[in-house]
N, C-alpha and C positions, 0 to 999 in steps of 0.2 A: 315362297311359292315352291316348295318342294312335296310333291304329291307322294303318295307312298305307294307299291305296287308291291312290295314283299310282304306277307301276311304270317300268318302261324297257321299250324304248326312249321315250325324251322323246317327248312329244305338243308339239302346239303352245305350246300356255300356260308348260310348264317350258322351251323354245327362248326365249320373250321372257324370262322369269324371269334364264335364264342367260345373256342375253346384258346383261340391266342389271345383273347382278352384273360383268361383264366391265369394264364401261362405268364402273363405279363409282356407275353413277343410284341414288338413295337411300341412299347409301354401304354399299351390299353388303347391304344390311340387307333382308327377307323378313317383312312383314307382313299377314297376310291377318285377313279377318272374314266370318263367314256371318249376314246381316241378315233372319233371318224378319218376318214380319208378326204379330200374335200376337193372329189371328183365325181359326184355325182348329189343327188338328193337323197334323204333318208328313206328307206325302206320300210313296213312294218316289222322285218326284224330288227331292224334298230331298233324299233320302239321296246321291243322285248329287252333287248340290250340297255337302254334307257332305262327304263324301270328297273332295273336286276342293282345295277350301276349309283345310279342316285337313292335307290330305293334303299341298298344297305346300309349306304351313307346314313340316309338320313334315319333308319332304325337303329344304329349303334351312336348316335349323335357327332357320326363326323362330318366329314368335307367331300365333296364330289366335283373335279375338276373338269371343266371340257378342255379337251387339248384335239388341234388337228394336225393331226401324223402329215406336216406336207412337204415330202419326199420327193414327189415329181411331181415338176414343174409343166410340163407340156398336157397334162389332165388336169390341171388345178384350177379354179376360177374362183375369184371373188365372189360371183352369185350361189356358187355353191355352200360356200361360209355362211352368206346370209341367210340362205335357205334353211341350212341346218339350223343357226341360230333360234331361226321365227319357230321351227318345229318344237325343237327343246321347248319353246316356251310354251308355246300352244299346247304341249301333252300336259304342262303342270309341271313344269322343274326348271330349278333355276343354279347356275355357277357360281355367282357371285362378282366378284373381284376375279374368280380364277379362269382367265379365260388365256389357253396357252397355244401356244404353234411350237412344233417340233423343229420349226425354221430358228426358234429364238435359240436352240441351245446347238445350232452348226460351229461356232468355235469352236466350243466344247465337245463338240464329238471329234471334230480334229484334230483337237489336244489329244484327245483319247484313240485316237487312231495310231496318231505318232508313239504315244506311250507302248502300244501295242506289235508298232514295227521295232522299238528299242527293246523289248522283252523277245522278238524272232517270232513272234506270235503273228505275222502280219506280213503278207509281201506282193509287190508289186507284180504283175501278173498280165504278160502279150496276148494271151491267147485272146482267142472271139468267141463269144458268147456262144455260136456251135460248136467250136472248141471245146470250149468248158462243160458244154453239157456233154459230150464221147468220153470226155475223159472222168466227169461225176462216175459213171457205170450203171449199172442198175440194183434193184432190191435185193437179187441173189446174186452179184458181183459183185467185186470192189470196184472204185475207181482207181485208175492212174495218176500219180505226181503230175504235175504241171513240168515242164521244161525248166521254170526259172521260181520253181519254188526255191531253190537253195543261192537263191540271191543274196548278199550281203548286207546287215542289217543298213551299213554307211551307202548300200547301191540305192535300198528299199526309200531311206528317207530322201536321196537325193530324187528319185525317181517321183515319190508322192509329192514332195515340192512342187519339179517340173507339172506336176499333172493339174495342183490347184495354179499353179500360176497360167496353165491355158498353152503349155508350151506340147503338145500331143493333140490331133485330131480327135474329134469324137467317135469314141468303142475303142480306140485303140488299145489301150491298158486299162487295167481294173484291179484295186488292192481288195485284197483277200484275205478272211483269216485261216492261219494256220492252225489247221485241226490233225485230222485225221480220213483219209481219202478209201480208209478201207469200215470208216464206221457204217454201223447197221443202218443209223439215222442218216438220210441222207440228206439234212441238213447239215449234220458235222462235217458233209465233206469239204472243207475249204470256203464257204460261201463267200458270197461277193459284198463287202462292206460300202465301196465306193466305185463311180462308173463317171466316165468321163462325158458333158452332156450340154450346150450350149444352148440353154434356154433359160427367158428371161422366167425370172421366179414372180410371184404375184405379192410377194413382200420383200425379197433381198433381191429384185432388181436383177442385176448381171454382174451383180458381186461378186457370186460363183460360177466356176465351168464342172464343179464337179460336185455332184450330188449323193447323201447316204442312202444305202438302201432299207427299205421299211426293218427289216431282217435287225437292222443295225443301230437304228434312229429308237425302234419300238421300246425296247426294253432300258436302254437308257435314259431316254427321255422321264420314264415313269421313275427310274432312280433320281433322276432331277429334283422331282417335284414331290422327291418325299412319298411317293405311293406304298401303302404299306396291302393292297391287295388289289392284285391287276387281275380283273373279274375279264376273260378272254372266252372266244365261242371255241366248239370242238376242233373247228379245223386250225388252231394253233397251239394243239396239244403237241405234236412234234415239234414246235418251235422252241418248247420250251427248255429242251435240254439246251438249246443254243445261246437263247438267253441268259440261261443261269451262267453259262461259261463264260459270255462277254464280262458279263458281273463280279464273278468270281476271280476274273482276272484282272481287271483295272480296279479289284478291292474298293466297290463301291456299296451303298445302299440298297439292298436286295430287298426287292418287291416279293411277297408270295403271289405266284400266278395260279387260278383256277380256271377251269375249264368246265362252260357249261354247253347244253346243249342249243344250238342255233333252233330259231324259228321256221320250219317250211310248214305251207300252205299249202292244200293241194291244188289244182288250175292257176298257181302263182311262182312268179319266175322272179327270184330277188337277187341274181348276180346285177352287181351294179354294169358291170361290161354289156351284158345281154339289154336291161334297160335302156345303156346310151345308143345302142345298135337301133330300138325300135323308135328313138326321138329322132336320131340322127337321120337314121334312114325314113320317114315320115310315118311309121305304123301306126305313129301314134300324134296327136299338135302338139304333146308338147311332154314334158316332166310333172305335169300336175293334171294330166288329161286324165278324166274319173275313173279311166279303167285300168289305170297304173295303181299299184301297190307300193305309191310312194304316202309317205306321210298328207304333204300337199296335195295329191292328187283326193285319197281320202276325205282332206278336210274340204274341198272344192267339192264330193260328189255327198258331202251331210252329215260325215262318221264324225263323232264326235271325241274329243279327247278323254271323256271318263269311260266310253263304253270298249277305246282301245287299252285302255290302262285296265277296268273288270276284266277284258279278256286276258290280259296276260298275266295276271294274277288267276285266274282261275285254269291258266295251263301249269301255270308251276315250273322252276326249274328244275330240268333232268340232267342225267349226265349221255344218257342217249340219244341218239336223232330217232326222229320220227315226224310222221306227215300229220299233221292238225288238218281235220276240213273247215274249208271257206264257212261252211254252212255253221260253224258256233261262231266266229266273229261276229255274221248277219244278226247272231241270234242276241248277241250281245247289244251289237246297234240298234235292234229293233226293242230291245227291252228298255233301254234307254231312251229313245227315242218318242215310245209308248208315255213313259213320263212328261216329258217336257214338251211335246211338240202340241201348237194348238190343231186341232180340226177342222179341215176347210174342204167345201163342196170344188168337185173340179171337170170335165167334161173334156177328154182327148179325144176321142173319135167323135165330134156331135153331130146327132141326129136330127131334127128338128119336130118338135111338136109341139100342133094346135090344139088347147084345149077348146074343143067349139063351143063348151055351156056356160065358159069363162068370161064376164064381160069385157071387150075390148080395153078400158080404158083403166081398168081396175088394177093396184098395185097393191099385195099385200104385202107387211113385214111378219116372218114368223122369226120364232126364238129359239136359239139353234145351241148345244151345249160345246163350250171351244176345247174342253179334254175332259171325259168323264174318269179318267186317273185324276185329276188335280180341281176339285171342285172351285178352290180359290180363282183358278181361270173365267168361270163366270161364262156368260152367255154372251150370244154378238146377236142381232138383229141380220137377215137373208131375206132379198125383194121375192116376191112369187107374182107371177104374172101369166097372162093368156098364151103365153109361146114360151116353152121351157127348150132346153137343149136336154136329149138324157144319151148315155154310150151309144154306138150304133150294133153293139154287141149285146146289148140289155133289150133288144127284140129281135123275134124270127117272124118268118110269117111263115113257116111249116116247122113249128119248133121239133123236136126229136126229144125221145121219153128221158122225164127225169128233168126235162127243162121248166123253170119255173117263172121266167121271169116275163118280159112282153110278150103279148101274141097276140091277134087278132081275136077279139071276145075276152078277154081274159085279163082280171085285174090285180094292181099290181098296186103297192104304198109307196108315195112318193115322200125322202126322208125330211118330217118335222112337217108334211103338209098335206095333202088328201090322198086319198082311194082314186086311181086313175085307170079306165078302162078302155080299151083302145076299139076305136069305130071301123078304122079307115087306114090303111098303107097305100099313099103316092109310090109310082115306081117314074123311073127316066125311060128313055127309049132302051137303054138297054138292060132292063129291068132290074135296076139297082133299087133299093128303096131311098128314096130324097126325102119322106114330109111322113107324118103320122096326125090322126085326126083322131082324137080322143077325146072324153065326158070326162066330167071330176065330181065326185060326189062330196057337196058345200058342209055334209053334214060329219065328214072325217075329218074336222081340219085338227092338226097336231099329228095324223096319222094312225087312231082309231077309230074302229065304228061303234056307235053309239048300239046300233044293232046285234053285234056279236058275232059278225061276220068275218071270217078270219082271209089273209092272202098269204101265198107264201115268198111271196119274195117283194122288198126295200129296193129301190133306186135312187142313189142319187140326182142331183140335177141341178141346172143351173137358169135362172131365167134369160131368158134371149135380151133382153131389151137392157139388161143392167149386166152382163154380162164382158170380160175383161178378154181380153185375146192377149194368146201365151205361146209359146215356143217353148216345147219338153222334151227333154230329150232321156232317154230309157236307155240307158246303161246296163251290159248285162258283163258275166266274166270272160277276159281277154281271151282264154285261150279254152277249147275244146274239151283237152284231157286232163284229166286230174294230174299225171304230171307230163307236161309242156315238153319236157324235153326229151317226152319217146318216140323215137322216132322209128320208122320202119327200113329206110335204105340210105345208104350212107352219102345220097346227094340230098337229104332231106335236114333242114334243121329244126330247133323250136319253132322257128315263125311257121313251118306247113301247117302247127296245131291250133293256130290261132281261129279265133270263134268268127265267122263274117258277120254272125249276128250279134257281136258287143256295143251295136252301138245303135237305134233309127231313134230318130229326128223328126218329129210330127211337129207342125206348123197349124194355127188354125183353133189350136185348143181354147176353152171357154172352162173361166175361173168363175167362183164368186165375187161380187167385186172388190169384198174387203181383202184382197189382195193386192189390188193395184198399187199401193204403199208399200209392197215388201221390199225388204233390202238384202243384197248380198250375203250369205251364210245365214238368213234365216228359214229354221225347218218348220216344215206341216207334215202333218197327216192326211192326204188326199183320199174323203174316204171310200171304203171297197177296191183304192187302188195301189194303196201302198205310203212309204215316207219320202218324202221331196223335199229340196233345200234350192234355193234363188243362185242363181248362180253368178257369179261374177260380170259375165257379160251381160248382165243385166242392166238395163236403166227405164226411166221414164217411158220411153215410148215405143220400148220392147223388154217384154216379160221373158224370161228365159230360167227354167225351173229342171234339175236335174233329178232323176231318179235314184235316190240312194238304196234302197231294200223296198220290195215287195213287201207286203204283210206278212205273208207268209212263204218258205221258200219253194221257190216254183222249177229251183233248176233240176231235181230229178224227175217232174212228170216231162220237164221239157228233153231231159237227155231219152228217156223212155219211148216218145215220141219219135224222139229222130231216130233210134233204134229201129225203131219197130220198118220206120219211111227205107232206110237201110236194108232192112233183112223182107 
C-alpha cells in the first residue's frame, strides 16, 4: 500500500535523486523517512510532505521509513502516534517493519555527545536560556562566548555526568556545541544539544532527566537508519549547515538533505502550536472538528484520501514558498467526489406542500439515477406522495427578476416526477410562509410534458410521509482572511480572523429514506446542495450528515457579499 504522489516530468528533488543513482552515491540505493514530531495531529502539509517522502521511495524502488523525532516529552502523547499512524494509512502509504522513535537511539546520541565533549567540541554551559539568547547576538552582530565555554574537556564530562544522573535542577545547565559565536548562521552559534528536564517520557519512562534537542536528535537519527536522502521543508534550510557539522564530526553516515517548499493554504493556519491553542482553548471540539486542516479532521468533514494525494501531485514540488488557494483542493474533492458518491434527494430548510389533485392515499415509486458519472451505480427506487417537503428557499411569493423557481402561479419540475404548480401560500401570524398548496400535472410523470411545455427551474424534494429526519451541519472555512495571521494592531492575534460563520447546525432536515442505513464516512451527493459525508456521531436514531464542499465554490460571492454589507 504505498500510493504514488510524485509523477513526471521530474521536479527537482527526483533530478538530484537520479543523478546519485548515476554517480553511484549511496550505491544506487533510495532511502527515504518522514520524521513527525508527535505533538500534535497531521496537518495537510504533512500530507504534501507524505507524498514527496514515500512517493520517491517508492519511484526509485526503495524504503520510506516513519520515525517520530520525540524530543520533548511534556507535548508528546501516545494519541498523537496513533493518530498519525491511522493517517499515513488512510492517505495510501504504508512503513512497513520500519516504524522508528528518535527515543530508541538516546544512548547513542550520548555516546556521541560524550565523543564530542572529548574532541572540545562540546561544553557544559550555566547560563539561562535568556542568557543564551543576549549572548547568541543578532543577524548583523556577532554573539559573545559563554563564561564557561573554555571549560575543561575532564570538567565538561564530569559535569554531563552529573546532569544525566539528575544531580542539577531543571534549566540549570545545558551542553552545547562548540562552534562558532560569530558565524553568519545563527545556528552555528553554539546551539543547545542537551537541557535538563524532569518529565516522564511516553516510552523511556523517567529513565532520563535530560533530554536531546530536535537540532541534535534530527540529523543523527537519519544517519542511524541509514537515510540516504533526508527530503526536509524550506524552514530547515538553515539547519542544514549544523547538521552536516554534527556528521562531519563524529565521522558518521551523511544523509543528503533537500529542501523543498512547505505547503500553505490560503484561510488555513498549519503551525501545529496555533492548532493546539485553538483545541486547548475550545475554538474549536476538538483535533478532528471539520474545520481543522488536520488530516482527521478532513477525513471526518468527506475529503477523501485520493483527491488529497491528486492535489498535491498537481501542486508539484518547488523550491519556493508560496500561497495555494483553498479553492483547488475543493476543486480536487469535488472532482473526486463527482465520481464516487451516489445521488440522494435531501431537504434542509423544509417547506411543506400539499399537492391538493394528489390522492391522499396514493404512494408512487419513481426511478431515480444514483451517479450519472458511473452508470454501473444503477438506479434506487424514491416514494412520492401527496405532501412533499421542497427548500424553503426554492419559493418567493414576490419573487424578484431573474427568479425562476416557486411562485405563486408559476410552474416548476419536480426531480424524476411531475410539473408542479403552486395554487396557495399558508402564512403564520407573523407572516412567515408554513404550508404551500399546489396542482401536479399526472401527465408529466418522469418530469416531461408530453405537450412541449417547457419550465425553467428542477426542485428537489422529499416526500413527507417517507421522509427520514437528520441533523447537518454546514461547515464553511475557519478563518476570514486569506491569511489568518494579518492582523491589524498588536493586541490582535490570528483568532480576531476567525470566520463566526464556519460552522450552523440545522436540525429538522428531511432525507430520502434510503438513507436511514448510512454509516459513518459514507459520502452523497445531496442534490442542488452540494457533497455530504455521515458523520461519526451518527447512529440509528439520529442522522448527522456534515458538509464537505458545495458543488460549486460559493466563498467568493460570499466574501463579495459581506464586502459590499461592510463598505
Amino acid at each position: 500500500m504505498n500510493a504514488k504522489c510524485v509523477g513526471s516530468p521530474a521536479n527537482f528533488i527526483e533530478e538530484i535523486v537520479e543523478e546519485h543513482m548515476r554517480t553511484g552515491k549511496y550505491e544506487g540505493h533510495v532511502h527515504t523517512r518522514f520524521p513527525p514530531e508527535p505533538n500534535g495531529y497531521l496537518h495537510i502539509g504533512h500530507a504534501k510532505a507524505i507524498c514527496i517522502d514515500f512517493g520517491i521511495a517508492s519511484k526509485y524502488g526503495g524504503l520510506c521509513n516513519l520515525r517520530f523525532d520525540d524530543t520533548n516529552p511534556t507535548r508528546e502523547e501516545q494519541q498523537f502516534i496513533d493518530s498519525i499512524k491511522e493517517d499515513i494509512h488512510w492517505l495510501g502509504f504504508d512503513w512497513g517493519d520500519r516504524e522508528y522513535y528518535a527515543s530508541d537511539y538516546y544512548d547513542r546520541l550520548y555516546e556521541w555527545a560524550v565523543k564530542l565533549i572529548e574532541k572540545g567540541k562540546a561544553y557544559v554551559d550555566d547560563l539561562s536560556a535568556e542568557q543564551i539568547r543576549e549572548h547568541r547576538g543578532t543577524l548583523t552582530s556577532p554573539g559573545t562566548d559563554s563564561p564557561y565555554r573554555n571549560r575543561s574537556v575532564e570538567e565538561n564530562l564530569e559535569l554531563f555526568e552529573k546532569m544525566r544522573a539528575g544531580e542539577f535542577p531543571d534549566g540549570s545547565k545545558v551542553l552545547r556545541a562548540k562552534i562558532d559565536m560569530s558565524a553568519g548562521n545563527m545556528n552555528m552559534r553554539d546551539p543547545v544539544m542537551y537541557r535538563i528536564l524532569r518529565a516522564t517520557h511516553h516510552r523511556t519512562g523517567d529513565r532520563w532527566c535530560i533530554y536531546p534537542t530536535y537540532d541534535w536528535a534530527h540529523g543523527q537519527s537519519d544517519s542511524i537508519e541509514g537515510i540516504t536522502h533526508s527530503l526536509c521543508s524550506l524552514e530547515f534550510e538553515d539547519h542544514r549547515q549544523l547538521y552536516d557539522w554534527f556528521l562531519e564530526e563524529l565521522g558518521v553516515h551523511h544523509p543528503q538533505q533537500i529542501e523543498f517548499a512547505r505547503l500553505n493554504l490560503s484561510y488555513t493556519i498549519t503551525s501545529t502550536r496555533k492548532l493546539r491553542r485553538l483545541v486547548e482553548e475550545k475554538y474549536v471540539s476538538g483535533w478532528d472538528d471539520p474545520r481543522m486542516p488536520t488530516l482527521s479532521a478532513m477525513r471526518r468533514r468527506g475529503y477523501t484520501p485520493e483527491a488529497i494525494r491528486n492535489f498535491c501531485d498537481e501542486i508539484g514540488v518547488a523550491k519556493t514558498e508560496s500561497v495555494i488557494d483553498i479553492a483547488k483542493l475543493e476543486y480536487y474533492v469535488r472532482e473526486d467526489l463527482n465520481k464516487r458518491a451516489p445521488r440522494a434527494m435531501a431537504v434542509l430548510r423544509p417547506l411543506k406542500v400539499i399537492i391538493d389533485n394528489y390522492p391522499e392515499e396514493k404512494i408512487e415509486e419513481l426511478d431515480a439515477i444514483n451517479n450519472p458519472e458511473d452508470p454501473e451505480m444503477g438506479t434506487r427506487k424514491i416514494p412520492f406522495s401527496r405532501v412533499i417537503y421542497i427548500e424553503q428557499d426554492d419559493f418567493k411569493d414576490d419573487p424578484p427578476p431573474k427568479y425562476y423557481r416557486l411562485a405563486p402561479g408559476r410552474e416548476v419540475r419536480l426531480r424524476y416526477a411531475y410539473f408542479l404548480k403552486c395554487v396557495d401560500a399558508i402564512k403564520d401570524g407573523d407572516g412567515r410562509i408554513v404550508e404551500l398548496h399546489c396542482t401536479y400535472d399526472p401527465k408529466t410523470r418522469g418530469g416531461d410534458s408530453p405537450d412541449g411545455r417547457k419550465v425553467k427551474a428542477t426542485l428537489h424534494w422529499v416526500s413527507a410521509r417517507h421522509a427520514v429526519d437528520a441533523e447537518v451541519r454546514l461547515y464553511d472555512r475557519l478563518f476570514s482572511k486569506t491569511d489568518p495571521d494579518e492582523v491589524e494592531g498588536k493586541a490582535e492575534d490570528f483568532r480576531s480572523n476567525m470566520n463566526n460563520d464556519s460552522l450552523q447546525t440545522l436540525t429538522g432536515c428531511k432525507l430520502e429514506p434510503d438513507l436511514s442505513g448510512a454509516k459513518s464516512g459514507d459520502h452523497y451527493q445531496f442534490e442542488r446542495l452540494g457533497y455530504f459525508c455521515t458523520d461519526p456521531d451518527s447512529s440509528a436514531s439520529k442522522l448527522v450528515f456534515n458538509r464537505t464542499v458545495p458543488l460549486r465554490d460559493t466563498w467568493a460571492k460570499i466574501e463579495k457579499a459581506r464586502m459590499r454589507q461592510q463598505n
